[in-house]
N, C-alpha and C positions, 0 to 999 in steps of 0.2 A: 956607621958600621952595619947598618942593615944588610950590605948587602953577605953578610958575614952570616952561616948558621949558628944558634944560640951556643952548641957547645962549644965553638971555638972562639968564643966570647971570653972574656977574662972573666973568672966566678962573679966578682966583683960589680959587672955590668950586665950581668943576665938580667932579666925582667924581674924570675922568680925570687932568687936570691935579694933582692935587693927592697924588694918588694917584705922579703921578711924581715930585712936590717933595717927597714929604714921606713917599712910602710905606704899604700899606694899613692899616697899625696908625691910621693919622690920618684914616679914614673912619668913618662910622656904618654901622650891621650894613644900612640901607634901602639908602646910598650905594651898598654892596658890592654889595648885591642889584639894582640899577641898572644895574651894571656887568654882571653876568652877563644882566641881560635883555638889554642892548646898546642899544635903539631903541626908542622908544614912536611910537606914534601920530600923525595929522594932530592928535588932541585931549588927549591926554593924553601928559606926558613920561613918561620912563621912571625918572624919579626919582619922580612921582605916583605910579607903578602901581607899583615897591617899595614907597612908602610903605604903600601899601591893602594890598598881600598879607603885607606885616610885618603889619600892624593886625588884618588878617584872624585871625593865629592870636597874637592878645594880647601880641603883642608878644615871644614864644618861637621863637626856632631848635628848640626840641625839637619842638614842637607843629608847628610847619610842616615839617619832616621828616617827619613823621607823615601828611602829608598827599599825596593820589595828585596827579600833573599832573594829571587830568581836574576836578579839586576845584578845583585852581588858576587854573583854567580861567575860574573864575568871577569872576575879578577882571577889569574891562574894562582893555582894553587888554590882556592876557594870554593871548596865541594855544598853541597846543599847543607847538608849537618852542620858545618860550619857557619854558615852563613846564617841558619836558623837560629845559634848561639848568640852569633853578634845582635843580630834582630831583636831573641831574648831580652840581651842585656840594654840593648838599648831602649826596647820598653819599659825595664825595669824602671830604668834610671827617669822618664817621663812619669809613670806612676808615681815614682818617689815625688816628683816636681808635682803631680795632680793632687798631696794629701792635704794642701791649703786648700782645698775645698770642703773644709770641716763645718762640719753641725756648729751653729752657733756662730758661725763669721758673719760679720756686718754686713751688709750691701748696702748702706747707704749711698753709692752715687756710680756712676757704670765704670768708672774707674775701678770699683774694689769690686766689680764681675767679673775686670779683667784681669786686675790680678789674681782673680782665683783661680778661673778658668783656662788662662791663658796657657799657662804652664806646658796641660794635658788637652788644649784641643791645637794650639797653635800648628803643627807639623804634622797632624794628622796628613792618610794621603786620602781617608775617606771624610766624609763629611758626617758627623754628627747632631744630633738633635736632642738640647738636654733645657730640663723644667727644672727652675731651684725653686724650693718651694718656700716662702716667709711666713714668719709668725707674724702677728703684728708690731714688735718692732724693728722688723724688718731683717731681724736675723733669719739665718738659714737653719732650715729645718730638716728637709732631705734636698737632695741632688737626684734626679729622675734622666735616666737615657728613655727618652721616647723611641727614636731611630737611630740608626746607623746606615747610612747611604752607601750604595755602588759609584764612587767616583766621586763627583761632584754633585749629586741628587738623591735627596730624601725625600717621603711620603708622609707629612705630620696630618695630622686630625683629630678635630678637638675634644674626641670621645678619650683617645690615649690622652693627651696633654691633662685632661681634667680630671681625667678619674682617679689617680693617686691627689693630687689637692682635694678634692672635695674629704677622702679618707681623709686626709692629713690636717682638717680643716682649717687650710690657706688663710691668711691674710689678703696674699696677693701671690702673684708668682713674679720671676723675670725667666725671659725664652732666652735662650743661647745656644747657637752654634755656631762652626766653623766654616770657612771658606778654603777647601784645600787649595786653591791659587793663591792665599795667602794675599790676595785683596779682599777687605772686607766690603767692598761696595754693595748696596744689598741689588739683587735681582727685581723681576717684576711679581716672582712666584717669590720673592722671599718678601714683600709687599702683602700679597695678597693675600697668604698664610697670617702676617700679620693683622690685617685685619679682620679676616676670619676669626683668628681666638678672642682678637679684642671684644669684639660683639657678642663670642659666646662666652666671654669670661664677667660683660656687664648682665648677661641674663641669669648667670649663675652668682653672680655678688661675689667674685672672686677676680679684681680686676689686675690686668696684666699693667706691671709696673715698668717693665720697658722690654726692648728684644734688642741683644747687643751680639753682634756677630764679629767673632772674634779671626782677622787675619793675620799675617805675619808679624810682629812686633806693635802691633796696631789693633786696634778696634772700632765697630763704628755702632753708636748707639740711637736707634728711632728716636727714645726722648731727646735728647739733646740736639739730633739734626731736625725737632718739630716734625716726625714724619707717626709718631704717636696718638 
């Protein structure tokens, strides 16, 4: 019935309405996305133009995350303001998925980097550059954004990396960021930054415990691939 506008909806199956009877769990992901547009058009409802901008990226919340408002733009009926909103909300909703990165979480093995991390760098479309910082038993103490890259390239140096640890008087650290191709295969520059800190982290007695770059559903850890 999308291609129906909301008022000639039976009360019953409007978004809103139903949304208050019954709560959002009892909407579809288009429904939701309806709601956040708020209002469509003299010709298109606002439940059509969810429907198109779901359709647009195959039917994926990851994939339309990924995507800038200006892109979004391209869905008619999809003005900027609009589009800003859905963007909004769907950062929100990644935020919410980045608050397992709490003070005091384990890291004991690059599996629980990825699960912490993954959440809030996976879908990114920039590439980020972030320092956890451990106690000595290896829990997390702070989360540090170093950088934040144009595209697929960031500028780390080991004066930013180290100067919140040495404050924070590290254990050790682990490096983590993303790969917006969403392979995590590491580069020659993402090599070479690794060994960079590693050497400035043994003259400092602050030794880096591993550097795990997190891609699409997937991650790949120096320690574990021996490139440590």
């Amino acid at each position: 019935m999308s291609h129906l506008g909301i008022a000639e909806l039976p009360p019953a199956e409007r978004p809103r309405e139903r949304f208050r009877a019954h709560g959002a769990r009892s909407l579809s992901i288009p429904e939701l996305l309806a709601l956040v547009i708020g209002s469509g058009t003299a010709r298109r409802s606002a439940l059509a133009v969810a429907h198109d901008l779901f359709g647009s990226s195959d039917g994926s919340l990851r994939r339309l995350a990924g995507r800038s408002p200006a892109v979004m733009t391209n869905i008619a009926g999809l003005g900027t303001a609009r589009a800003l909103a859905v963007h909004a909300a769907l950062e929100l909703g990644r935020r919410m998925s980045s608050e397992g990165v709490a003070e005091g979480a384990a890291f004991r093995s690059p599996r629980d980097v990825w699960l912490a991390y993954g959440p809030r760098l996976e879908d990114l479309p920039v590439e980020e550059f972030h320092v956890a910082v451990l106690n000595s038993q290896h829990r997390l103490d702070r989360d540090i954004l170093v950088t934040r890259g144009i595209l697929n390239s960031s500028l780390v140096h080991p004066r930013e990396v180290f100067r919140e640890a040495i404050a924070e008087r590290a254990a050790a650290i682990v490096l983590v960021h993303n790969h917006p191709s969403g392979d995590p295969t590491p580069s020659m520059d993402d090599r070479a930054v690794t060994n960079q800190l590693v050497a400035a982290g043994k003259l400092l007695d602050i030794p880096v415990a591993d550097h795990v770059i997190i891609g699409r559903s997937r991650y790949l850890s120096f320690s574990e691939a021996g490139m440590l």
